[in-house]
C-alpha positions in Angstrom: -7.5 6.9 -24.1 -6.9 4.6 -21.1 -3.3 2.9 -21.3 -3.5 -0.5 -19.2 -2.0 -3.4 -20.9 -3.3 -6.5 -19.2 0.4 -8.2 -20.7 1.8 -5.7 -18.5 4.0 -6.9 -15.3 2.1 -4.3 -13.6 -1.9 -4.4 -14.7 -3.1 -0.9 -12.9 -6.5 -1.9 -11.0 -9.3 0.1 -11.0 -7.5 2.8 -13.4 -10.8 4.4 -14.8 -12.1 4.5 -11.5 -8.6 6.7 -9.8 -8.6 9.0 -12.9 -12.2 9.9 -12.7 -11.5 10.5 -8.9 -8.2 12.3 -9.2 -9.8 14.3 -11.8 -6.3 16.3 -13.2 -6.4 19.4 -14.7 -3.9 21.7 -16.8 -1.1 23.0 -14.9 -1.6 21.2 -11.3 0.6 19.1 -9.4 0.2 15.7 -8.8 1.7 12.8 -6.9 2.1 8.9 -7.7 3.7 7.8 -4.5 3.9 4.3 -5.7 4.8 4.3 -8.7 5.7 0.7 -9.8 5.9 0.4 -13.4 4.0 3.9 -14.1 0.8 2.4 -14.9 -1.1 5.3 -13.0 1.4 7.8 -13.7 1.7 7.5 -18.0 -2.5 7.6 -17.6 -2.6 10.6 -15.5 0.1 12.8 -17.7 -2.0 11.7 -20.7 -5.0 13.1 -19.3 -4.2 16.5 -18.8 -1.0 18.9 -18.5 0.2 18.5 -15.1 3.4 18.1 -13.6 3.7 14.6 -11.6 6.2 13.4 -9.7 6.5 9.6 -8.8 7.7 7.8 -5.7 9.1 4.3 -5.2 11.6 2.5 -3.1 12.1 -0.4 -5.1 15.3 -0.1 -7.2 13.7 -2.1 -10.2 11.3 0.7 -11.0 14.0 3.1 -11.9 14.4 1.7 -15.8 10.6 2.3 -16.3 10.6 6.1 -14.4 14.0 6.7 -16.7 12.0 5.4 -20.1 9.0 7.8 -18.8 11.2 10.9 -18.0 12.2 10.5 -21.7 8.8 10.3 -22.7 7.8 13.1 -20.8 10.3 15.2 -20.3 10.2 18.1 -17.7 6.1 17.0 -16.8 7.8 13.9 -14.9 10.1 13.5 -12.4 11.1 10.4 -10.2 12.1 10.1 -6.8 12.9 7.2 -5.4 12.2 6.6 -1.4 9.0 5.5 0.5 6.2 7.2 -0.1 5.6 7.4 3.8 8.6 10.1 3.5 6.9 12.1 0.9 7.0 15.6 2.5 10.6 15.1 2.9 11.1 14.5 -0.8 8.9 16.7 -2.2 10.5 19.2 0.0 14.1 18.5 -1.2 13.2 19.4 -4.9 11.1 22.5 -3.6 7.7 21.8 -3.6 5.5 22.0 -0.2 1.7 21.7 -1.9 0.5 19.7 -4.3 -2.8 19.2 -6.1 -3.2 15.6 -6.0 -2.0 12.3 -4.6 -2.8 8.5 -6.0 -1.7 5.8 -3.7 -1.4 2.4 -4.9 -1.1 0.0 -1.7 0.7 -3.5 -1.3 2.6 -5.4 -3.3 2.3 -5.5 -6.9 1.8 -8.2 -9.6 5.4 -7.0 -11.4 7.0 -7.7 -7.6 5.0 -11.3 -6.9 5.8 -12.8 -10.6 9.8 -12.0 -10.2 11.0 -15.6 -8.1 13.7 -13.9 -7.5 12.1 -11.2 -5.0 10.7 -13.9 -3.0 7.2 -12.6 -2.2 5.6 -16.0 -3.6 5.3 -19.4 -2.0 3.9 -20.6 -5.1 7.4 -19.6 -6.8 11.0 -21.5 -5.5 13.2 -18.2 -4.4 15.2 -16.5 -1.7 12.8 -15.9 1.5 13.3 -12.4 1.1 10.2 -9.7 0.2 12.3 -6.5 0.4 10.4 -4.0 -2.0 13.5 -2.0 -1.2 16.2 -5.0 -1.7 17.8 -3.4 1.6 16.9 -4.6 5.4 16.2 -7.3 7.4 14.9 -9.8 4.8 12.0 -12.3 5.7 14.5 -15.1 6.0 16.2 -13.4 8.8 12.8 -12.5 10.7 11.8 -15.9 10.4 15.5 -17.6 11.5 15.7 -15.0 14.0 12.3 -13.6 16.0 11.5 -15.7 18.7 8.4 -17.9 18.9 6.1 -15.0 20.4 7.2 -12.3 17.8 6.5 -14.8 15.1 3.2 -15.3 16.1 2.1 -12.1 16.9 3.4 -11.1 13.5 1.1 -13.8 11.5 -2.1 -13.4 13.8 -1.8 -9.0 13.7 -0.8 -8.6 10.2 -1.9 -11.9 8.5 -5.2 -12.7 10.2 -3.5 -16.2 11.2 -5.6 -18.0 13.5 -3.1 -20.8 14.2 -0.4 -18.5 14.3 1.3 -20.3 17.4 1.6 -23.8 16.0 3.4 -22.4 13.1 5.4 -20.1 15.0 6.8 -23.2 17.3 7.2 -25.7 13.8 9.4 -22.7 12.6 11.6 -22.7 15.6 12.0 -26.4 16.0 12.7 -26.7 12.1 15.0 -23.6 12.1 17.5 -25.6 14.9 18.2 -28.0 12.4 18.9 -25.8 9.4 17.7 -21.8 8.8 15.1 -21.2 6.1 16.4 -19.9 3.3 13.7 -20.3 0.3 10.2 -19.4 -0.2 9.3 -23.2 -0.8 11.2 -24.4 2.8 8.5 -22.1 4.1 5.8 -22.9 2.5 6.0 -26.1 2.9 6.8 -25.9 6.9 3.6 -24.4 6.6 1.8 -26.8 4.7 2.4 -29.6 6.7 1.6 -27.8 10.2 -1.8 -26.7 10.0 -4.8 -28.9 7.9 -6.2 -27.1 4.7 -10.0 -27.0 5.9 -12.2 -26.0 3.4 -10.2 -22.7 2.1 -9.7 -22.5 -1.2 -6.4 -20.1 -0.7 -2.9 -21.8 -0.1 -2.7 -22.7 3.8 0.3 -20.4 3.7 -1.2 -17.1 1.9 -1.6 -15.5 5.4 2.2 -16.0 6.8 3.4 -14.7 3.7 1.0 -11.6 3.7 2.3 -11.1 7.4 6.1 -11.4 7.1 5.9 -8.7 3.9 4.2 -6.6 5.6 6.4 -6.8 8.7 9.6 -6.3 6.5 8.6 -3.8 4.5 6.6 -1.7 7.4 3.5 -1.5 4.9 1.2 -0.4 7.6 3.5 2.0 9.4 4.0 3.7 5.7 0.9 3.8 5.1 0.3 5.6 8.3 3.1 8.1 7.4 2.3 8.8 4.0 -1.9 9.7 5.1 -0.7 12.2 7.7 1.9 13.2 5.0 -0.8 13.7 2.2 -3.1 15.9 5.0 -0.1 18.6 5.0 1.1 18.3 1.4 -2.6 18.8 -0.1 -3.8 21.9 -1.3 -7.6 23.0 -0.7 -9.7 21.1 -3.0 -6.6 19.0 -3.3 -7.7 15.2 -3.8 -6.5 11.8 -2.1 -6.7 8.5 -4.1 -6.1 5.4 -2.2 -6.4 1.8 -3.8 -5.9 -0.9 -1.2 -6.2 -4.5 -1.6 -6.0 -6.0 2.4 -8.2 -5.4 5.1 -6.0 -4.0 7.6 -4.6 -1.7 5.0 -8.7 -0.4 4.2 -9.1 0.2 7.6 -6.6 2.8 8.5 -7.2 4.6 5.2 -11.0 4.5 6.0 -10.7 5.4 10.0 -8.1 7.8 8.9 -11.2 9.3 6.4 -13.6 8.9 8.9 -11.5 10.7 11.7 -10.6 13.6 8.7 -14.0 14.5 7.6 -15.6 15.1 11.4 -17.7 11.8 10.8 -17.7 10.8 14.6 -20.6 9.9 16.7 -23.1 12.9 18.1 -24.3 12.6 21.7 -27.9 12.1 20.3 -29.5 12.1 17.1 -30.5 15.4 17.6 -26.7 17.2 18.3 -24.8 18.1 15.6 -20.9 18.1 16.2 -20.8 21.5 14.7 -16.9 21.9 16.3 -15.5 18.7 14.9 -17.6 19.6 11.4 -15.9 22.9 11.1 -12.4 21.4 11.8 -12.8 18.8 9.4 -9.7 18.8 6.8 -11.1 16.5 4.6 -14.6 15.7 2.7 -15.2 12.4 1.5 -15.4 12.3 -2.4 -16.9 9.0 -2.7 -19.0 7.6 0.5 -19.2 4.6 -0.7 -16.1 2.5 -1.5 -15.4 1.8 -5.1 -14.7 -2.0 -6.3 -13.7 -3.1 -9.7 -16.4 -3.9 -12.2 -17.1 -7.6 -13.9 -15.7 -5.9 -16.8 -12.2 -5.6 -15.2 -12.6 -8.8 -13.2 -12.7 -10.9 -16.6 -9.5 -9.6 -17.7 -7.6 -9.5 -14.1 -8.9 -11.8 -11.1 -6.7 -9.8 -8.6 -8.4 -6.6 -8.8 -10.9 -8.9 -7.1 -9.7 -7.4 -3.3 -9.0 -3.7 -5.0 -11.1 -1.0 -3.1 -10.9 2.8 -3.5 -11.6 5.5 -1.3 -11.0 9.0 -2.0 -10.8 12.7 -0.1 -10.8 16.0 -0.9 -8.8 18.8 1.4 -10.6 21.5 3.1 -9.3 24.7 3.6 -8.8 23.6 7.4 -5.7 23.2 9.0 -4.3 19.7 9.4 -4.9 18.2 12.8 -2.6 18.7 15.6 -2.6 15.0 17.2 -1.1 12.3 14.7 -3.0 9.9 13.1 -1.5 6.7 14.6 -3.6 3.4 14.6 -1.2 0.9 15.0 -1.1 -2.3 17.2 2.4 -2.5 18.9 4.6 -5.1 16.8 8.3 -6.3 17.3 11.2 -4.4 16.7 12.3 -4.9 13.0 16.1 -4.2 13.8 
């Protein structure tokens, strides 16, 4: 029986959908890499006997992975870090393969409802969206990055059109006093650019941006699918929810790249060389969404998608996987 308490600080999108994809069996060895508040994890060791281990950087998940390890005993076992790093941590407690891997991307409902955290405009708080509470915070990038960086930041990673006119309000503002709260932000924000016809908050898409910047989302993201190439196991499965754009198109150019689905000369050549090399084989080919059954109960598996892999028996690839668009230093 499915475990997924919409009360829950962290409602698990889509959870019927990974665990049907993930498809665990006695004995194997799986991986949450973002682990939260164990939503995927409690499912997955309740549907068969495997041995998981759980990742996550953010020091508030460690009193749900110590209740779980209690629960579960020897089948469980937390590590905190980024998931990005996962080869490195699996390696320091002696495992190299695994049989599966379930990432959860972004930010999660547990992390956007705490004030504190400051990953909501909607919510007065420190300007701040560490997942890992350690780093340059988003009140520093903002007070600090030039007018350039700024707005490279908010058009690259939050699709922000009129990403120089907030970018210049910021800096004028910022000379008078530094931002400090979400709200300052927000409203800076607010009263820059007109609302138009949108119905999302004018500053939804500077927010998305600066957590992504501080927390290096996309660059972990990057790490953890070349990560999960080497770590799998033939017949070994990859389980990715995403909920942003940018974040869907690495995992499904990273897919596309992995599974020798590149374009032919002509319809009539088959890339038999890039076929044979192929380390992974798409599990799903079409993306998975939530259905109008979840939707009722939770509006923001509304952006959820899944895409999922399973490992050949070929090797990984030698050149990195590396899509990124060149972004500022986050120093």
């Amino acid at each position: 029986m499915i475990e997924n308490d919409i009360d829950n600080p962290h409602y698990s999108v889509l959870m019927a959908e990974v665990l049907d994809t993930l498809a665990a069996k006695d004995n194997e060895v799986i991986v949450d890499g973002t682990f939260g508040a164990g939503g995927y994890s409690r499912n997955i060791l309740n549907a068969a006997e495997v041995k998981l281990y759980a990742i996550d950087r953010d020091p508030n998940a460690v009193a749900a992975a110590d209740a779980m390890k209690a629960e579960y005993t020897d089948r469980f076992e937390f590590l905190q870090g980024q998931f990005g790093d996962m080869q490195s941590l699996l390696a320091d407690v002696g495992v190299e393969r695994v049989d599966g891997i379930v990432l959860d991307i972004g930010i999660s409902s547990m992390q956007i409802d705490q004030a504190e955290r400051g990953f909501s405009f909607m919510r007065e708080g420190p300007l701040d969206m560490r997942m890992s509470v350690a780093g340059m915070s988003a009140a520093d990038v903002v007070n600090k990055f030039s007018e350039a960086e700024l707005a490279r930041i908010f058009y690259i990673l939050g699709d922000e059109k009129r990403s120089y006119p907030i970018a210049g309000a910021i800096v004028r503002q910022r000379a008078e006093k530094p931002f400090e709260t979400t709200l300052e932000l927000a409203n800076l924000v607010e009263n820059t650019i007109k609302k138009g016809k949108s119905k999302i908050h004018v500053a939804t898409k500077v927010f998305q941006a600066l957590r992504i910047f501080v927390n290096q989302e996309l660059a972990e993201l990057v790490k953890s699918l070349n990560a999960a190439e080497a770590l799998l196991k033939p017949g070994g499965r990859l389980v990715i929810v995403s909920f942003h754009s940018l974040e869907d198109r690495i995992v499904k150019n990273f897919l596309k790249s992995r599974t020798g689905n590149v374009s032919a000369p002509s319809r009539h050549v088959m890339v038999v060389e890039e076929l044979a090399q192929s380390s992974f084989t798409l599990i799903n080919r079409k993306v998975i969404t939530a259905t109008k059954e979840e939707l009722e109960v939770n509006i923001r598996s509304r952006s959820a998608k899944l895409r999922a892999a399973m490992r050949t028996d070929a090797p990984s690839f030698d050149e990195y996987f590396n899509p990124l668009p060149e972004m500022p230093n986050l120093a």
